[in-house]
C-alpha positions as CSV (number, residue, x, y, z in Angstrom):
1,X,0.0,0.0,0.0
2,X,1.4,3.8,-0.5
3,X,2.4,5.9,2.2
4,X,-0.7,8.1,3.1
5,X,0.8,11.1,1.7
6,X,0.3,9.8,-1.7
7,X,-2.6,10.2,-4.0
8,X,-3.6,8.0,-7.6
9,X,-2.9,9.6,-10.6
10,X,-6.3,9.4,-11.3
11,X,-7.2,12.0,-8.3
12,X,-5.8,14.2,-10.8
13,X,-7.1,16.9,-12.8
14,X,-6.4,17.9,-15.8
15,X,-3.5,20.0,-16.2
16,X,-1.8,19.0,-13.2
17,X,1.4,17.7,-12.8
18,X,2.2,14.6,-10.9
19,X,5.4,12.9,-10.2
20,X,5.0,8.5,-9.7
21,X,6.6,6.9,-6.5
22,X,5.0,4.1,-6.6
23,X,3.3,1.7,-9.8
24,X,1.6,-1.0,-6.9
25,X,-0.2,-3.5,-9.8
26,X,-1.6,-6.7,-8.4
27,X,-1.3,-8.1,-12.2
28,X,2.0,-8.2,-13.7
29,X,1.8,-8.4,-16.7
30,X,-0.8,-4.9,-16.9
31,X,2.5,-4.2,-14.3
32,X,4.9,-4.3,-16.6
33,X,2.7,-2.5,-19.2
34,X,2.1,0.9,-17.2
35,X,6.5,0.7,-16.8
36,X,7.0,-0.1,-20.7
37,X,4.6,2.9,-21.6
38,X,6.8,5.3,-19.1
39,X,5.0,5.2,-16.0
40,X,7.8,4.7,-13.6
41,X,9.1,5.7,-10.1
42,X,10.5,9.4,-10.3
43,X,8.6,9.8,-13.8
44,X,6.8,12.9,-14.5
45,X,3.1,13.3,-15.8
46,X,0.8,16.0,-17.4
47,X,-2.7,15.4,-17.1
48,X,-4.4,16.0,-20.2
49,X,-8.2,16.1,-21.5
50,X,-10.8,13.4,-19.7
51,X,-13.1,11.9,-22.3
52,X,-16.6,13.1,-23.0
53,X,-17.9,11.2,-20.4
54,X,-15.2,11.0,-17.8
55,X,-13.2,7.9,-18.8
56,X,-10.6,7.3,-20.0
57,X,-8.0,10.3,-19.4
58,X,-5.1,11.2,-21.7
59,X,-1.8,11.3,-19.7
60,X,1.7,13.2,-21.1
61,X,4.9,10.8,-20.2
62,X,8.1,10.7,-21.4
63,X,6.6,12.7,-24.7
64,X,3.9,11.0,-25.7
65,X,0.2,11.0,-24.8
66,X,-1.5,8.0,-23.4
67,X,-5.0,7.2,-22.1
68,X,-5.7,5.2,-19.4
69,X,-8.5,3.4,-17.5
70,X,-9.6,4.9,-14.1
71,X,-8.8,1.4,-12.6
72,X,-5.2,1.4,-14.6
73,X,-4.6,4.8,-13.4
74,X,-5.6,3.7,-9.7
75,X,-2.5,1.9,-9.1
76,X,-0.6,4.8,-10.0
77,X,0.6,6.6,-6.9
78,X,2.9,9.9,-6.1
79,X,2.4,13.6,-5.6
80,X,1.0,16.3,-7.5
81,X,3.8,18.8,-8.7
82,X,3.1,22.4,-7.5
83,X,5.0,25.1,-9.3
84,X,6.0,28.5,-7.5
C-alpha cells in the first residue's frame, strides 16, 4: 500500500502535474505495461483532457500522450507537482 501522503494519478485533474513513487499493480503483466509505456518511479506526468464522459483520461509521459483506465490509473501513486 502507499504511504498516506500519496494520492492516484487518477485523483488528478487535468493540467496537473504529478510525479510517480510508486506503480503498486496486483497483475504483472498490466504491471509491466504501465513501466514499458513510461510510468515509472520518479517519472513525471501531465494530465491531459478526460473523455466526453469522464473515462478514460489522456496522460503526457516521457513525450507522448496515453490514455488510461480509471482502474489502470488507480495503481498509479505519487504527488502532485506544484510550481512556484
Amino acid at each position: 500500500m502507499a504511504k498516506a501522503k500519496y494520492c492516484c494519478l487518477s485523483d488528478m485533474k487535468p493540467g496537473d502535474r504529478f510525479r510517480i513513487e510508486k506503480v503498486d499493480v496486483p497483475d504483472p503483466m498490466l504491471k509491466r505495461r504501465l513501466l514499458d509505456l513510461g510510468f515509472v518511479p520518479g517519472g513525471e506526468v501531465k494530465v491531459g483532457q478526460r473523455s466526453p464522459l469522464g473515462d478514460p483520461t489522456a496522460y503526457r509521459v516521457c513525450g507522448t500522450t496515453i490514455a488510461l483506465r480509471k482502474e489502470e490509473s488507480d495503481y498509479i501513486y505519487g504527488e502532485k507537482i506544484h510550481h512556484d
